[in-house]
C-alpha positions as CSV (number, residue, x, y, z in Angstrom):
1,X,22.9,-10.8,-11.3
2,X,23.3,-11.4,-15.4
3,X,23.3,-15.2,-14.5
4,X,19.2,-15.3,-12.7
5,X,17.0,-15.8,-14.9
6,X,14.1,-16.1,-12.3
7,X,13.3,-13.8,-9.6
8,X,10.7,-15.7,-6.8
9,X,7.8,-13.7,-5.3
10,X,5.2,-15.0,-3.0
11,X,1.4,-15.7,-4.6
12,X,-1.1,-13.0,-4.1
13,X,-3.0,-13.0,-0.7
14,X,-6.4,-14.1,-2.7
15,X,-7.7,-14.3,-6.1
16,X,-9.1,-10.2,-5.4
17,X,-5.6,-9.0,-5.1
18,X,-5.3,-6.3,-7.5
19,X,-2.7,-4.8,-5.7
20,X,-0.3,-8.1,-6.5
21,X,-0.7,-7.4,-10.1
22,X,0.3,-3.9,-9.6
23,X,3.1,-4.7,-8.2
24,X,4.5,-7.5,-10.0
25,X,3.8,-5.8,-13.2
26,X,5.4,-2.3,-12.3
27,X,8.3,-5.3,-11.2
28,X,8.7,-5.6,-14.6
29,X,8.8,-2.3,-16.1
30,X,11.7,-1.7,-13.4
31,X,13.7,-4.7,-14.7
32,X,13.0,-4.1,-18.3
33,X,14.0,0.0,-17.9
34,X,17.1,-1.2,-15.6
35,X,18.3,-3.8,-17.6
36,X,21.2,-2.2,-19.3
37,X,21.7,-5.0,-22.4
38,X,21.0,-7.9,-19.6
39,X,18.9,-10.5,-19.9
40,X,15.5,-9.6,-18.0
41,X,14.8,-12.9,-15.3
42,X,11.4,-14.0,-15.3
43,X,9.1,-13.1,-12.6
44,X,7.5,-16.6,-11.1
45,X,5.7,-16.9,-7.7
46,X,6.3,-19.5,-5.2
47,X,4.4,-20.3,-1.9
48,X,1.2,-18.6,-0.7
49,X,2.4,-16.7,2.6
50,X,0.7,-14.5,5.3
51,X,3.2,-10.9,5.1
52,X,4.8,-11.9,8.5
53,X,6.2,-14.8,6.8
54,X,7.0,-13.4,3.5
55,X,8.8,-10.7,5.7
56,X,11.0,-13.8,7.5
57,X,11.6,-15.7,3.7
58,X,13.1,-12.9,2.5
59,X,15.5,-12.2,5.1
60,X,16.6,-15.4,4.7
61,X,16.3,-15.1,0.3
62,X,15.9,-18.6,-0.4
63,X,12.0,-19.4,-1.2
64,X,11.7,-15.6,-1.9
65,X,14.1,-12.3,-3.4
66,X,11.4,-9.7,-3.9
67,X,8.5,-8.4,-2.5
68,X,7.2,-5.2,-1.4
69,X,5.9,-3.8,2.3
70,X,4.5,-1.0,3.9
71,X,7.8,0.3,5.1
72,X,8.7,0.9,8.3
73,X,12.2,1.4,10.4
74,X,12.6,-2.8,11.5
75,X,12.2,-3.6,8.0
76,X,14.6,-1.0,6.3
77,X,16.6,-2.2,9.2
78,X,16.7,-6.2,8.1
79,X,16.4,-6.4,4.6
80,X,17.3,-4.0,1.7
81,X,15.1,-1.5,1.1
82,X,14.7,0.5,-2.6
83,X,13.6,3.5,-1.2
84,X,11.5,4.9,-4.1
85,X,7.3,4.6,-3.1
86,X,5.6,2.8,-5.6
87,X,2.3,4.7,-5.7
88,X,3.9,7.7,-5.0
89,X,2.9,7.4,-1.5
90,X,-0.5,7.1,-2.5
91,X,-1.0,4.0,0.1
92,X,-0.8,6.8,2.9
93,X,-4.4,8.5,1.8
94,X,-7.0,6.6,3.6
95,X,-10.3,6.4,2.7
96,X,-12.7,3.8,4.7
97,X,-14.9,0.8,4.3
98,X,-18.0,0.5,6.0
99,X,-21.2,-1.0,6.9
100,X,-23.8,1.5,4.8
101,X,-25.2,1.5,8.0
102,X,-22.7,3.2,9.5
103,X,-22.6,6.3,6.4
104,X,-24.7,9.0,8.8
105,X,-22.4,8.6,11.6
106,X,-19.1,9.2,9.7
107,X,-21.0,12.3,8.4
108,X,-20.6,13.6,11.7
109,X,-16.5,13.2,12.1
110,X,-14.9,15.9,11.5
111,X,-11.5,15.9,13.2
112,X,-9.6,13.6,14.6
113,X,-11.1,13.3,18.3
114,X,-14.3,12.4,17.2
115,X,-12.9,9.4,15.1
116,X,-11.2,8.1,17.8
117,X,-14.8,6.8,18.8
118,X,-14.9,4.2,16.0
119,X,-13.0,1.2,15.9
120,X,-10.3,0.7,13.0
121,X,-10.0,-3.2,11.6
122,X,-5.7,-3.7,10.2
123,X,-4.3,-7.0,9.0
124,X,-2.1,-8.3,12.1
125,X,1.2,-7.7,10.7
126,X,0.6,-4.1,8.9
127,X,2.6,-1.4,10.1
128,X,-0.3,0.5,10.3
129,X,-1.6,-0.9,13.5
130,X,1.1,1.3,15.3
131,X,0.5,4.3,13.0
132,X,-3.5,3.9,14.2
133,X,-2.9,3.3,17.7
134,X,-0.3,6.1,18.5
135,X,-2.9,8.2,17.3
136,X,-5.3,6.7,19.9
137,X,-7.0,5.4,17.5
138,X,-8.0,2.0,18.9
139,X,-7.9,-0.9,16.2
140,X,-8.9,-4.6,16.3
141,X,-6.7,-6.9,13.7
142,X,-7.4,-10.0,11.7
143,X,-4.4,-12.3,10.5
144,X,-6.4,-12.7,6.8
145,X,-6.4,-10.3,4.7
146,X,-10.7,-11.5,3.3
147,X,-11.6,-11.7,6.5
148,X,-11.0,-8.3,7.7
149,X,-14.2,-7.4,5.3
150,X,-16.1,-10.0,6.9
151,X,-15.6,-8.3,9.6
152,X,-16.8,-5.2,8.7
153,X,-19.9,-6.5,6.9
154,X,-20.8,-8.1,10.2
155,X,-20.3,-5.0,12.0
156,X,-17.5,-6.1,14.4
157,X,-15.6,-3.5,13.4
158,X,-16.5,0.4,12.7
159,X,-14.1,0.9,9.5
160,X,-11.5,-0.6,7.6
161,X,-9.0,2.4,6.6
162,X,-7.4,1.3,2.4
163,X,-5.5,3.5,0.1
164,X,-7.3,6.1,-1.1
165,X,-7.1,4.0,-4.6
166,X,-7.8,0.1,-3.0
167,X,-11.2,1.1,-1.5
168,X,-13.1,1.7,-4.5
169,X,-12.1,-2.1,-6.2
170,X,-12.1,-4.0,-2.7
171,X,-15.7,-2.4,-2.8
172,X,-16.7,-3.3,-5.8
173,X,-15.3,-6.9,-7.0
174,X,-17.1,-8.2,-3.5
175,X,-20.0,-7.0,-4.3
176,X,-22.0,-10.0,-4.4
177,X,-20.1,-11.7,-1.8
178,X,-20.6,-8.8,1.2
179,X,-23.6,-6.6,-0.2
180,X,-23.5,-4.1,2.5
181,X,-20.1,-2.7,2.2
182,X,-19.9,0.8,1.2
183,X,-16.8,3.2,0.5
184,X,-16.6,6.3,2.6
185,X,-14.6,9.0,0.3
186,X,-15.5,11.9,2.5
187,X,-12.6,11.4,5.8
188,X,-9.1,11.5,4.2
189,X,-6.8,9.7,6.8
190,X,-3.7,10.7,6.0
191,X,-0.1,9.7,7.5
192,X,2.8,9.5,5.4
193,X,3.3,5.9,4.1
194,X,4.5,4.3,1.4
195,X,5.1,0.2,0.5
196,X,9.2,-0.1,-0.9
197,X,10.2,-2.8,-2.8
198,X,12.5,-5.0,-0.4
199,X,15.2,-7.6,-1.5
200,X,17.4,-9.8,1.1
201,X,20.6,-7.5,2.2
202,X,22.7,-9.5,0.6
203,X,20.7,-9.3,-3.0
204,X,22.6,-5.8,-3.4
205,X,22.8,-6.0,-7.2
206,X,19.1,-7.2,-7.7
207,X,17.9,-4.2,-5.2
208,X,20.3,-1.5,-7.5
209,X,18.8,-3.0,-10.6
210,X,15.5,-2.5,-9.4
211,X,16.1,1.0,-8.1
212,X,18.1,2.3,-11.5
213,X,14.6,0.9,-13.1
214,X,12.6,2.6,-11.3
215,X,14.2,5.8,-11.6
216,X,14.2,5.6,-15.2
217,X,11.0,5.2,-15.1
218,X,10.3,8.4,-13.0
219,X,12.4,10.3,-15.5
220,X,10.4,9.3,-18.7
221,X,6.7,9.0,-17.1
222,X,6.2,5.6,-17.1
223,X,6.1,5.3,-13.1
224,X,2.8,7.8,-13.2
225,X,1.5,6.2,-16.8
226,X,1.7,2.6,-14.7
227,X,-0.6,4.3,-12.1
228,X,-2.8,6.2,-14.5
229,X,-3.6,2.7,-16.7
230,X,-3.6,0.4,-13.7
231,X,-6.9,-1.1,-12.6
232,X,-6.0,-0.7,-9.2
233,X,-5.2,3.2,-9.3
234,X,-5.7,4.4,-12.5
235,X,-9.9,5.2,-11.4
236,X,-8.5,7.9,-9.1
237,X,-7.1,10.7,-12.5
238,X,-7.3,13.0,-12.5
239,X,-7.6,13.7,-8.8
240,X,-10.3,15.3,-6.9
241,X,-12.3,14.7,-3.8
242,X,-15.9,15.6,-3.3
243,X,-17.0,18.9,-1.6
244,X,-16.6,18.7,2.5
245,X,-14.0,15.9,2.6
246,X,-12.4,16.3,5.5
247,X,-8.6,15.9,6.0
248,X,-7.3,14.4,9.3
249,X,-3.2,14.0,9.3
250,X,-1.8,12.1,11.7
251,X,1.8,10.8,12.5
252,X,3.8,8.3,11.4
253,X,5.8,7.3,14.4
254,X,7.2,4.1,12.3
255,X,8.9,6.2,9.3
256,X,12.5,6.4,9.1
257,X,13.7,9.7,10.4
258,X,15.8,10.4,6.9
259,X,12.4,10.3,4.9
260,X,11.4,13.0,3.1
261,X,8.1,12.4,2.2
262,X,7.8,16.3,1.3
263,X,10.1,15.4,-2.2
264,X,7.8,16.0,-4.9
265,X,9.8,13.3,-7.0
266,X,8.9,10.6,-4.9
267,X,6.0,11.2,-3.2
268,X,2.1,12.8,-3.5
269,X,1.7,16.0,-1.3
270,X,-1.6,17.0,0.2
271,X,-2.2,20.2,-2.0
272,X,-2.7,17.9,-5.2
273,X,-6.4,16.6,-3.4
274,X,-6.8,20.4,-2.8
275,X,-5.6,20.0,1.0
276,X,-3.2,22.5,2.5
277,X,-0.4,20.6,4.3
């Protein structure tokens, strides 16, 4: 691993991904704080590809050797996954997008039955489709990732469910573009989740590097200063949520069975909104 000098990630999904950013530049800080006196390879992205395909590419490591997923059992299975959440399993808090004609009726939900009258929109390939839909939750899916706001804004779909720190951007830089969107903060979806960084199997040394980084970075604060400074989470400190959210948990059927998503190190639990588990 001393020898690479360049470590090959895909492009972002669209010039509004905030979330690549995130990611590539908490990349980074993991290589930096895992170096250990070696030289720290240069970050460069390759081809534009949908997730499925990035998820293919980086089985076989040759166009790609990093990227990060929602996680779920197949992948942990096929590549190498650094088991350490990279929002602190933020990604598993779900607040919706919506038509802001659609903000009375989502007043009325209050439990899980009564949003399983609404219509999720996914991305294709997200693991949350089968999170959403083993809760009876029925979901239609787009293969692009803009689209799926086209979709709401033309009221094809009854909410798109982001990351209880995406909503507010993905909101707010379309503004102009899709005028009608709104962000519903009041219904906290919540299954545990989190997106892993993943490497080939074979790129054992890259995936320990990155892991030693990031736990380094746990240890001295600089995992929850990246989130706190970030313009894709750092709107969300300190945390709150407004009077009468409501707090609907659901399953995660996909998780691996050894994941403890109760380990405060790691992850977010639900008494920090104010929620009992």
């Amino acid at each position: 691993m001393s020898a690479v000098s360049v470590v090959y990630i895909p492009q972002p999904r669209s010039h509004l991904d905030i979330g690549h950013h995130y990611h590539v530049s908490l990349l980074e800080k993991a290589l930096e704080h895992g170096s250990n006196g070696r030289t720290i390879p240069r970050i460069v992205t390759s081809l534009h590809m949908p997730e499925a395909r990035a998820y293919h590419e980086l089985i076989k490591g040759e166009k790609i050797d990093v990227y990060w997923f929602g996680t779920d059992g197949k992948k942990e299975q096929a590549l190498h996954p650094i088991k350490i959440p990279t929002s602190r399993g933020l990604i598993g808090y779900r607040t919706f997008i919506i038509h802001k004609d659609s903000v009375v009726q989502f007043e009325q939900v209050e439990n899980l039955a009564q949003l399983r009258n609404y219509t999720a929109c996914q991305g294709a390939h997200w693991p949350d489709v089968h999170i959403l839909k083993s809760a009876q939750l029925p979901v239609v899916t787009n293969t692009m990732y803009e689209n799926i706001f086209k979709r709401v804004h033309a009221k094809r779909c009854d909410y798109f469910p982001r990351p209880y720190h995406d909503g507010y951007n993905e909101v707010r830089v379309r503004q102009l573009q899709y005028p009608d969107l709104y962000h519903y903060q009041k219904i906290i979806l919540h299954y545990p989740f989190a997106v892993y960084f993943f490497t080939a199997k074979h790129n054992k040394e890259l995936a320990q590097w990155i892991e030693d980084g990031l736990e380094k970075m746990i240890d001295n604060g600089a995992l929850i200063k990246h989130m706190q400074n970030h313009l894709l989470t750092g709107h969300i400190f300190p945390l709150s949520v407004e009077p009468g959210t409501r707090h609907i948990l659901i399953d995660n059927p996909i998780m691996s069975a050894d994941t403890d998503w109760t380990n405060t190190r790691y992850w977010m639990q639900p008494s920090e909104f104010g929620f009992a588990r």
